[in-house]
Backbone as a printed PyTorch tensor [residue, N CA C, xyz], in Angstrom:
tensor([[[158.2030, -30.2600,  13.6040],
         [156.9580, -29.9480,  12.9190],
         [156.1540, -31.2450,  12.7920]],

        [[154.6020, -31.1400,  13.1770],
         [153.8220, -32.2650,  12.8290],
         [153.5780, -32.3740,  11.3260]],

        [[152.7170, -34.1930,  11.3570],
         [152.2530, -33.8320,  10.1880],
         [151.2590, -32.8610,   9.4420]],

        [[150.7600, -32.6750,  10.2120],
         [149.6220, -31.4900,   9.9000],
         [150.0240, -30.1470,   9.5570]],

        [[151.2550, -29.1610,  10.2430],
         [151.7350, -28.7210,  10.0260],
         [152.6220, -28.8200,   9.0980]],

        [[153.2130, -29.7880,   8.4500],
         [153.7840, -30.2460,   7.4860],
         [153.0530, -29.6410,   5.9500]],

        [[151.8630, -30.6890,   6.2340],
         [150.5370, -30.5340,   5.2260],
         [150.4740, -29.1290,   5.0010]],

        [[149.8410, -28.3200,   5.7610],
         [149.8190, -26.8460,   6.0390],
         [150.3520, -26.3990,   5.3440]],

        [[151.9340, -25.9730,   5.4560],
         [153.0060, -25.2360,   5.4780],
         [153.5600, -25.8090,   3.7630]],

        [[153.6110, -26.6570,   2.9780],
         [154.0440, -27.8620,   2.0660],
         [153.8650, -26.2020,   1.1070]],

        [[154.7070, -25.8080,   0.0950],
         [154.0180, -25.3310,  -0.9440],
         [155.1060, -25.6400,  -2.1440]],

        [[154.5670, -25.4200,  -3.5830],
         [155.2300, -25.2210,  -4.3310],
         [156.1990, -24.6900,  -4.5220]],

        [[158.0870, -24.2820,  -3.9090],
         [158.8350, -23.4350,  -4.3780],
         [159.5480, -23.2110,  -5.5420]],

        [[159.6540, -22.1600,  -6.4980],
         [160.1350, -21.9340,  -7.2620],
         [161.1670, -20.7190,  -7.5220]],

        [[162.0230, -20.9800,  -5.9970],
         [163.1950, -20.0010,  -6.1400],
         [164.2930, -20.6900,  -4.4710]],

        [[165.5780, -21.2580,  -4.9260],
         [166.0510, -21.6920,  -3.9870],
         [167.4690, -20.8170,  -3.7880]],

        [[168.3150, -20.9530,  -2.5740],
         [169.0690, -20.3700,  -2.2120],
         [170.3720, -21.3630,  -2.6470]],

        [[171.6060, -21.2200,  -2.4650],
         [172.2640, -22.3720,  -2.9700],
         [173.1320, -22.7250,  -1.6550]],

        [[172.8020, -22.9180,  -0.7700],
         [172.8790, -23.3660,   0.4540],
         [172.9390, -25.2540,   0.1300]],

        [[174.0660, -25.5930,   0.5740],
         [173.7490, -27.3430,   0.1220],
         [173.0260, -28.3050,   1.3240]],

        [[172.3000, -29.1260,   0.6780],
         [171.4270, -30.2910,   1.6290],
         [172.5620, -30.9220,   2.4580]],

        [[172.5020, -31.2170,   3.3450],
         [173.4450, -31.9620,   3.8380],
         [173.2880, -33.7700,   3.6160]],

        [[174.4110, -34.7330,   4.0000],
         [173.7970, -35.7110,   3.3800],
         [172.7450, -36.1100,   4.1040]],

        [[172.8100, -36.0310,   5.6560],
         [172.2060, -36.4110,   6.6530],
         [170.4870, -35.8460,   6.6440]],

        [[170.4830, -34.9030,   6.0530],
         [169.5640, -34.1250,   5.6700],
         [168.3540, -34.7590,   4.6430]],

        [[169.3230, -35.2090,   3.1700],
         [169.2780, -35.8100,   1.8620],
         [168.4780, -37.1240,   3.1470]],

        [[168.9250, -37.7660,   3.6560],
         [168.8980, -38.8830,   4.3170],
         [167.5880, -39.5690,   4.5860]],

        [[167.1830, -38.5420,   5.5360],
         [166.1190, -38.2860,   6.2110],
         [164.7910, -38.3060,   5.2560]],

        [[165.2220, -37.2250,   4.4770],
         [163.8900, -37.3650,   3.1240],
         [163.5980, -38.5770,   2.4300]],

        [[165.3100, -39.4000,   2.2210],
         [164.7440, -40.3940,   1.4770],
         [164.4650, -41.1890,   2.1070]],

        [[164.7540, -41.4330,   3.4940],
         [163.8190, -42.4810,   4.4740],
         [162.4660, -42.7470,   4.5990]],

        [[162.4190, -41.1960,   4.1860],
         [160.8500, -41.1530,   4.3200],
         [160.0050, -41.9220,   3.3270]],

        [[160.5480, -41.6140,   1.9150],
         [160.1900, -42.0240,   0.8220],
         [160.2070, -43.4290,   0.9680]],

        [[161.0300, -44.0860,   1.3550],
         [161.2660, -45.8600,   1.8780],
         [159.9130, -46.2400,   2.6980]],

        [[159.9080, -45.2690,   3.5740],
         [158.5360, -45.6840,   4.9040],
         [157.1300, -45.6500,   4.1060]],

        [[157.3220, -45.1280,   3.0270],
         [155.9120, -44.5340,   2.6900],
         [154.7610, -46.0370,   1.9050]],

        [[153.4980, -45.8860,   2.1200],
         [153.1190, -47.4720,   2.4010],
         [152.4240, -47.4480,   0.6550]],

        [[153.2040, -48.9540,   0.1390],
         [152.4980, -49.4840,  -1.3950],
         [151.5150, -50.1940,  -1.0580]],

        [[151.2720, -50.7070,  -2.5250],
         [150.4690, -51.8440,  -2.6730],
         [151.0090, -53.4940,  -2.3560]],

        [[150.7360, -54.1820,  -1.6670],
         [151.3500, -55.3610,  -0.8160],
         [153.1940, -54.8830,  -0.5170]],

        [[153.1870, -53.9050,  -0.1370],
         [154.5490, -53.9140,  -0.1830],
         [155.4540, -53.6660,  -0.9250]],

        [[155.3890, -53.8890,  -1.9460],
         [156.6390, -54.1840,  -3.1620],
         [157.4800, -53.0650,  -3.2600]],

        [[157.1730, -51.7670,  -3.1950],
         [157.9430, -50.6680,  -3.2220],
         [158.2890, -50.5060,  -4.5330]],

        [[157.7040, -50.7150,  -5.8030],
         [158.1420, -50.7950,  -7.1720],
         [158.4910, -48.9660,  -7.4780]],

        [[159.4710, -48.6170,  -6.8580],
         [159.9900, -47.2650,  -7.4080],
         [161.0780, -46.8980,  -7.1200]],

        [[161.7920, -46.1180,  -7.5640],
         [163.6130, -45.6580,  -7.1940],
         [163.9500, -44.4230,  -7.1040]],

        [[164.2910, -43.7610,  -6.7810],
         [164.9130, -42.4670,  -6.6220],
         [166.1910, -42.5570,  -6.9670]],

        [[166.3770, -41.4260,  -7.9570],
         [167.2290, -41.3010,  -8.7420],
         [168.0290, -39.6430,  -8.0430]],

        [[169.0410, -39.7240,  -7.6670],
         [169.5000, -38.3440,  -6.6320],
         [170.1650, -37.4630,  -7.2230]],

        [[170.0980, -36.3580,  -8.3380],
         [170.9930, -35.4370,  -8.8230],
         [171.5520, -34.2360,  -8.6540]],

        [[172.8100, -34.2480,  -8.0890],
         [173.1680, -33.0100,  -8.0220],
         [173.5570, -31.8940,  -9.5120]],

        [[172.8810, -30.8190,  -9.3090],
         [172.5600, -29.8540, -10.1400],
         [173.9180, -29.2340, -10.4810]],

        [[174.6470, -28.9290,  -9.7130],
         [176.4530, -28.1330, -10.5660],
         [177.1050, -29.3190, -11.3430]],

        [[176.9240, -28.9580, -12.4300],
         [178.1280, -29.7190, -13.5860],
         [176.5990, -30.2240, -14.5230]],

        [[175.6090, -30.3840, -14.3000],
         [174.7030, -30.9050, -14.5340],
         [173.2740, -29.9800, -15.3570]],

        [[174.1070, -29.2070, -15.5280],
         [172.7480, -27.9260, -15.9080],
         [172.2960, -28.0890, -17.1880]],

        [[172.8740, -28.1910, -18.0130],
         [172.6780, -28.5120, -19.4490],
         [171.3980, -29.9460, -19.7100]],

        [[172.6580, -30.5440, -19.2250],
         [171.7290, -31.9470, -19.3050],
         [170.1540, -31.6100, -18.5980]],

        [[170.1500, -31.1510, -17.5520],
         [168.5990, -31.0630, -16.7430],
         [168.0660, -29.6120, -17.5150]],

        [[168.5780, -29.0610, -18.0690],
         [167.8900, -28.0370, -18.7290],
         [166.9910, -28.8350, -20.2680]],

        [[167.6130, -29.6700, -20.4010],
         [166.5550, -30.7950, -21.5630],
         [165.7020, -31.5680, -21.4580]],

        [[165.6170, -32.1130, -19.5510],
         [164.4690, -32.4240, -19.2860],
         [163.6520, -31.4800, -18.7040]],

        [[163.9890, -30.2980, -17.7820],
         [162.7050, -29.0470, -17.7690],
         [163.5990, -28.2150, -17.9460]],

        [[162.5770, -27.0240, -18.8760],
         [162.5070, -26.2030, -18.5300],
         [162.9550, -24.7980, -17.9920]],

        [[161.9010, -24.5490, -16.8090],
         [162.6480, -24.0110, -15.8960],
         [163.5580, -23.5670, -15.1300]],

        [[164.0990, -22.1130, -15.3860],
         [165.6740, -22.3520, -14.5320],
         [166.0370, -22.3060, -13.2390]],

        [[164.5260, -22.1520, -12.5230],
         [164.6650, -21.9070, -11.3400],
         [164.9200, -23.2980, -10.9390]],

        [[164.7910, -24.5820, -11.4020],
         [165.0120, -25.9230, -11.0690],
         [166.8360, -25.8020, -10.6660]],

        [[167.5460, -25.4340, -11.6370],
         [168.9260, -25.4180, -11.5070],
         [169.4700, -24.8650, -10.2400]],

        [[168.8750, -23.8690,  -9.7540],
         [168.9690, -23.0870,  -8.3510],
         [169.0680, -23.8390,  -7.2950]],

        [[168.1550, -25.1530,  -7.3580],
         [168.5290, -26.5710,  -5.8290],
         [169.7130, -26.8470,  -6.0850]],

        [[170.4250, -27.1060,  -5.1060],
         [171.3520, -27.9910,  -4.9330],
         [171.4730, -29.6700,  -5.4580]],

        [[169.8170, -30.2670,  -5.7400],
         [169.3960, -31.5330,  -5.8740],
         [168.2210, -31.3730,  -6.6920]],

        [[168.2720, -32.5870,  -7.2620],
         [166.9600, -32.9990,  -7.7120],
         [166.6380, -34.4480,  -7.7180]],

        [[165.6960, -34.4500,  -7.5280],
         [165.3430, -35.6090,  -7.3800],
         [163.9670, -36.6290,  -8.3510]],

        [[164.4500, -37.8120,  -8.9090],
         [163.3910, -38.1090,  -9.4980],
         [163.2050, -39.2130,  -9.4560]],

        [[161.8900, -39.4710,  -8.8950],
         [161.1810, -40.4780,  -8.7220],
         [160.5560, -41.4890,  -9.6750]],

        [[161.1250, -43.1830, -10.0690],
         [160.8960, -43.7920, -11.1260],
         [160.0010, -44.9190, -10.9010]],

        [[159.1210, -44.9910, -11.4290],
         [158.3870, -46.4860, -11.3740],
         [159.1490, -47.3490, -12.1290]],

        [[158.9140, -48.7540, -11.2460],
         [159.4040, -50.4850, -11.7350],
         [158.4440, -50.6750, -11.9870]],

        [[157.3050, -51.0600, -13.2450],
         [156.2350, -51.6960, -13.5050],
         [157.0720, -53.0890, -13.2550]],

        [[157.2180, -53.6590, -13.6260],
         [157.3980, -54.9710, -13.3970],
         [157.7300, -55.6970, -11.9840]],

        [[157.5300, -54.7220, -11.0490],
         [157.8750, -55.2950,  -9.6110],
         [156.4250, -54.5460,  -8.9600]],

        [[155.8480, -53.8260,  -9.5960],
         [153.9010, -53.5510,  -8.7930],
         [153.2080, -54.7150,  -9.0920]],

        [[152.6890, -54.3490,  -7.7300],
         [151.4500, -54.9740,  -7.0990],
         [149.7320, -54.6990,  -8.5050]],

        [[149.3080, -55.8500,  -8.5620],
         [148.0960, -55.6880,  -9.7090],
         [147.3270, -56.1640,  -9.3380]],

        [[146.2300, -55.2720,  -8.9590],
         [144.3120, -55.5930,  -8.8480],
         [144.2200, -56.7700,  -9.4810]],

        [[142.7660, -56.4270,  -9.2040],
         [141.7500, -58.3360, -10.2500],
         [141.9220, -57.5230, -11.5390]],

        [[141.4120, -56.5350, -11.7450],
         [141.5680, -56.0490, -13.0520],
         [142.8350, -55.8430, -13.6910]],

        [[143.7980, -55.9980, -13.6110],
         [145.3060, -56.1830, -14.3130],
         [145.9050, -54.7480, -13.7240]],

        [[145.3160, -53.7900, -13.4790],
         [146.1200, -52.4090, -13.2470],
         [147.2530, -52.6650, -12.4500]],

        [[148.2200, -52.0450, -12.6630],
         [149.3260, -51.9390, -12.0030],
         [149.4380, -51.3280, -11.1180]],

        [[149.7450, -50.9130, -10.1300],
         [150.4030, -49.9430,  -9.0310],
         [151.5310, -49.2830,  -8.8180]],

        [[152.0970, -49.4250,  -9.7800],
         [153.9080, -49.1130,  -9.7000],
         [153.9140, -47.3910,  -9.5800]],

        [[153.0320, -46.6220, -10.5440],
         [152.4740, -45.2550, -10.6670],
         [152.2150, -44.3690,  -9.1350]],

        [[150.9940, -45.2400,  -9.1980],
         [150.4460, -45.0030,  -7.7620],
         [151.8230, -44.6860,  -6.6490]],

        [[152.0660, -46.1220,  -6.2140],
         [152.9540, -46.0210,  -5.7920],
         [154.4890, -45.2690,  -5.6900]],

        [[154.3710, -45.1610,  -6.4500],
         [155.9100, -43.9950,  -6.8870],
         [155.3720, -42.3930,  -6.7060]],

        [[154.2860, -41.9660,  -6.8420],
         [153.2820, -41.1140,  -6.0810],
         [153.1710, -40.9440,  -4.4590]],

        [[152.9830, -41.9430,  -4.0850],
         [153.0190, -42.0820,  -2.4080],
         [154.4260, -41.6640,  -2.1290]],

        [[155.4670, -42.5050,  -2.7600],
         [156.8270, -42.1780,  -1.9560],
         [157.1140, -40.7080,  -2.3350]],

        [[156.8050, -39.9740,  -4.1160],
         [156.9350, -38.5480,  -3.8840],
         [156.1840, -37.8110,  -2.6980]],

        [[154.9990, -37.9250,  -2.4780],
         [154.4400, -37.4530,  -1.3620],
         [154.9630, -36.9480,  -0.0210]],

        [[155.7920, -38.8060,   0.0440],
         [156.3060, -38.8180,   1.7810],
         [157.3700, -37.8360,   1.2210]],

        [[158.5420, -38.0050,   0.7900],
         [159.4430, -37.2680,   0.6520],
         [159.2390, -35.7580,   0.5830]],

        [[158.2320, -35.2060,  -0.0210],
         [158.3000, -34.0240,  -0.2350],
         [157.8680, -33.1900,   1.1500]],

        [[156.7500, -33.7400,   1.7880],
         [156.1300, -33.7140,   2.9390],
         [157.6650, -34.0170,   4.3540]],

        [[158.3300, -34.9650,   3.9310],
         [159.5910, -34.9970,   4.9660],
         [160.4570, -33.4650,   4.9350]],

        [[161.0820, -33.2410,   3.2970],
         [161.3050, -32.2790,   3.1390],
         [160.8060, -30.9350,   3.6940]],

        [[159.5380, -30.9910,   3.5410],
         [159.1770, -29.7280,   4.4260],
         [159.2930, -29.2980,   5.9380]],

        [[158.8250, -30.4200,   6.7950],
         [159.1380, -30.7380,   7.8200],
         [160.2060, -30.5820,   8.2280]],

        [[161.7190, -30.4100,   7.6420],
         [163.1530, -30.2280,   7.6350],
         [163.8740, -28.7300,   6.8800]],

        [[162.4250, -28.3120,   6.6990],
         [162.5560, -26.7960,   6.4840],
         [163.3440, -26.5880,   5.0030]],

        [[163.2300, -27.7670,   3.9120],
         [163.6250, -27.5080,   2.5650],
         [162.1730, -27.1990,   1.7460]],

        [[162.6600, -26.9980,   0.7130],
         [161.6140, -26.3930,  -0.3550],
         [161.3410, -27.6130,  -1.8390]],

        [[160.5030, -28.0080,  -2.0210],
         [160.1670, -28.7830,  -3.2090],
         [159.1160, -28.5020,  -4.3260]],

        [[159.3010, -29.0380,  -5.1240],
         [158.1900, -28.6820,  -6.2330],
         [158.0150, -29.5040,  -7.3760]],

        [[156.9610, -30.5530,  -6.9660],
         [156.2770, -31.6180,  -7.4750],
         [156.4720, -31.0920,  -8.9250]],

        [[157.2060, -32.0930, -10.0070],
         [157.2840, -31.4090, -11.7970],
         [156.5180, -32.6970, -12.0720]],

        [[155.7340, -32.7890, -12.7620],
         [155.3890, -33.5790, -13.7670],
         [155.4230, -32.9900, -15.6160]],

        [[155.5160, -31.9970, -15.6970],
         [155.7460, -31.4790, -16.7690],
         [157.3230, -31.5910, -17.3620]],

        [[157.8690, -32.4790, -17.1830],
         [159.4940, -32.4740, -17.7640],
         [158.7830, -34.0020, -19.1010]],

        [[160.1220, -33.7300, -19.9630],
         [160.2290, -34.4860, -21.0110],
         [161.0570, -35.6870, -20.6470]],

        [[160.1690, -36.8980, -20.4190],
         [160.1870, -38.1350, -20.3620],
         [161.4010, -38.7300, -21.1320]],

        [[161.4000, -38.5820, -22.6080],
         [162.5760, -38.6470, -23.0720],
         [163.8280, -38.4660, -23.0890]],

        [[163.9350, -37.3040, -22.9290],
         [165.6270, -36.3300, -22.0710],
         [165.4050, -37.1040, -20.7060]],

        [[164.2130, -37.1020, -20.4360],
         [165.0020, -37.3980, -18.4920],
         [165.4650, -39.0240, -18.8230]],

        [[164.7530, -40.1160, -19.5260],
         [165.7020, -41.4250, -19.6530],
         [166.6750, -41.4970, -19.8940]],

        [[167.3420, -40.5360, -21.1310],
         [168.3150, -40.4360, -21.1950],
         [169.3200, -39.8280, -20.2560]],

        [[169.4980, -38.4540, -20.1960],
         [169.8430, -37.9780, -18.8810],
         [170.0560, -38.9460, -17.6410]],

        [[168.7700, -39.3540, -17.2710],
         [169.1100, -40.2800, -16.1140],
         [169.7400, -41.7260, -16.1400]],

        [[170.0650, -42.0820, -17.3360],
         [170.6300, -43.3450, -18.3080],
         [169.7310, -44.7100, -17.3840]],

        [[168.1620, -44.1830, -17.4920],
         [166.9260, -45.2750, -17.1720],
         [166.7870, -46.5440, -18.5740]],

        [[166.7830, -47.3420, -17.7380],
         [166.4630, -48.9950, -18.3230],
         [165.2100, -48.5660, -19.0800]],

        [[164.7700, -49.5190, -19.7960],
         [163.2800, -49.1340, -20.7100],
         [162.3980, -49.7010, -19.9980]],

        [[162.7000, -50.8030, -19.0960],
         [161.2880, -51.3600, -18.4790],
         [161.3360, -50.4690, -17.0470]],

        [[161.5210, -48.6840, -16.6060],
         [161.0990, -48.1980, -15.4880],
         [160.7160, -47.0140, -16.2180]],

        [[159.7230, -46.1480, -15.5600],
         [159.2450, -44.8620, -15.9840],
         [159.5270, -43.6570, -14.8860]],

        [[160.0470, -42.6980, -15.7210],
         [159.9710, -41.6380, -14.5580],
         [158.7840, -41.3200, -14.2710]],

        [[158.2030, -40.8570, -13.2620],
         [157.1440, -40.2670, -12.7730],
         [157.1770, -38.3930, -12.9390]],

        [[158.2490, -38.6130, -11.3170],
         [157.7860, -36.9580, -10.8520],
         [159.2360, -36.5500, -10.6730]],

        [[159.2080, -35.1510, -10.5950],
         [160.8430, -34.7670, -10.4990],
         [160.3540, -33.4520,  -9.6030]],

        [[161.4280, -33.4450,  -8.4960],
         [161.5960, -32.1260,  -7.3110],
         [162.8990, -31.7620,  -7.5720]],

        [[163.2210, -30.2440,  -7.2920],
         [164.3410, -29.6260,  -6.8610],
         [164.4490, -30.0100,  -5.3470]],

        [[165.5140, -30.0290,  -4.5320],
         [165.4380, -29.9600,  -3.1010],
         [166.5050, -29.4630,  -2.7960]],

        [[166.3500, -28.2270,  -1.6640],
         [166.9520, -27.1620,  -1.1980],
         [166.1050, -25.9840,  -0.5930]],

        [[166.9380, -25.0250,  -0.4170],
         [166.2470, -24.2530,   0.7450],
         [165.4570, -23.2440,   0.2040]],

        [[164.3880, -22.6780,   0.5060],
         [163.4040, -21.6490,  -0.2680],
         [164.5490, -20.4240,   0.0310]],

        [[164.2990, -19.3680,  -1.1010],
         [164.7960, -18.2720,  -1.0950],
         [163.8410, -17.2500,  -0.2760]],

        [[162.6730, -17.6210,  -0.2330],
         [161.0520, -16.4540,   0.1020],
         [160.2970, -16.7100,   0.8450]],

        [[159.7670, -16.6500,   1.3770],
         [158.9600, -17.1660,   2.4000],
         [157.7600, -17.5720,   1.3730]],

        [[156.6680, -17.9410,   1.9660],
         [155.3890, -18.9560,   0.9190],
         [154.4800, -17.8130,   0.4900]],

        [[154.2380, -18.0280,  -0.6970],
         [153.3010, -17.3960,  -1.1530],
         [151.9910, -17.6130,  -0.7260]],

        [[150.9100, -16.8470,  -0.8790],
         [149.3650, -17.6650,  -0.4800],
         [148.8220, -18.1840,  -1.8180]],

        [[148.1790, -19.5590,  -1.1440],
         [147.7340, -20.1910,  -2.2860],
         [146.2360, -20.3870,  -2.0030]],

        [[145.2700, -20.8710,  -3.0060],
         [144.2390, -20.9760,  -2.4460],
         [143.9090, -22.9360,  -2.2960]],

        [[142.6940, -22.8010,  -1.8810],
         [142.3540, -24.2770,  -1.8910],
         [141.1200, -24.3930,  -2.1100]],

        [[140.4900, -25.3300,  -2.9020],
         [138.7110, -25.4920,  -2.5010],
         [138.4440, -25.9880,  -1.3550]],

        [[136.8380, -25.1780,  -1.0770],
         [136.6680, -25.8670,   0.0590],
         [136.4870, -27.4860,   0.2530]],

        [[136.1690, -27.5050,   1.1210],
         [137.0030, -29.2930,   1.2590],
         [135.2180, -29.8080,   0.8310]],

        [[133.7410, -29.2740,   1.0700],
         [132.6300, -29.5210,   0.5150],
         [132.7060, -29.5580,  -0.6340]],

        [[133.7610, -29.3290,  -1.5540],
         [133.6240, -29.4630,  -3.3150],
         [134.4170, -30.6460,  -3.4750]],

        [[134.9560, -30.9140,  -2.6440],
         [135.9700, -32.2620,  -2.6620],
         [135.1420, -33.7550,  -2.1460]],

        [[134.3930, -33.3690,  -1.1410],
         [134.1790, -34.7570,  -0.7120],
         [132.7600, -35.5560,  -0.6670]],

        [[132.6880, -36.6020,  -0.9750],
         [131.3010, -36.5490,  -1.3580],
         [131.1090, -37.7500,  -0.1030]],

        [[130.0550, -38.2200,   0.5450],
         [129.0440, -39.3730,   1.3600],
         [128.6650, -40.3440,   1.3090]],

        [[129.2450, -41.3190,   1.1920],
         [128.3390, -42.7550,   0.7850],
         [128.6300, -42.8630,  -0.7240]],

        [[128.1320, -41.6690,  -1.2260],
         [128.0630, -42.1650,  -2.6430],
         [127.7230, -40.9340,  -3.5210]],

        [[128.6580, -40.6110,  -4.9890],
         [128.4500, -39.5060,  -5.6450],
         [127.8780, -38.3860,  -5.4620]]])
């Protein structure tokens, strides 16, 4: 599958089969996430790799959702502020960046015919703990990864004229 087709095809799943990732599989995605391009480089983010059996409780306190428990994996993506790249204006990049590598990964994932679903709605708190995170990294984003149970729902999109603007505003 191209990238375009990748793009295309990418959707939100929220129902997986319990079919396991293989590691080689696992592999591939997180390569991707490695390739995916920061700010000067630095790569200020980590992936944190969880397998979901024995583990339900605990990830049931950072989301939610039970269809999350249904992957085989989850995965969550952490910013290093202290290792991003910073503008003239002091902003950090570590965010950003830990954004890009969810991207590549999820986008690899698809391409390899698994199912993901970008969370930003989990509790920050349970997941430090849970994930037994240092205080100077932040979680970002958290995916299930594993195989869709359904084929894709239709989603819509704006047209891409409400999105993009010319030169200027």
């Amino acid at each position: 599958m191209d990238v375009f087709e990748a793009i295309r095809s990418r959707y939100s799943v929220r129902g997986y089969k319990p079919d396991p990732v293989s590691d080689e599989t696992l592999q591939q995605v997180l390569e991707a996430a490695r390739q995916a391009p920061t700010a000067a480089n630095k790569q200020p983010f980590r992936i944190v790799v969880i397998h979901t059996k024995g583990r339900e409780e605990e990830l049931s306190r950072v989301y939610r959702g039970s269809w999350l428990l249904q992957a085989p994996l989850v995965l969550a993506v952490i910013a290093v502020p202290g290792e991003a790249w910073r503008r003239s204006d002091d902003k950090p990049y570590d965010e950003v960046d830990a954004t890009i590598a969810m991207d590549h990964l999820v986008l690899a994932a698809t391409a390899l015919g698994l199912g993901t679903c970008w969370i930003a709605a989990f509790d920050p708190a349970a997941a430090r703990e849970v994930l037994a995170l240092p205080d100077d990294v932040a979680p970002i984003a958290l995916t299930p990864l594993g195989y869709p149970d359904r084929d894709r729902a239709a989603t819509g999109r704006r047209p891409l004229d409400e999105l993009v603007k010319y030169e200027r505003w």
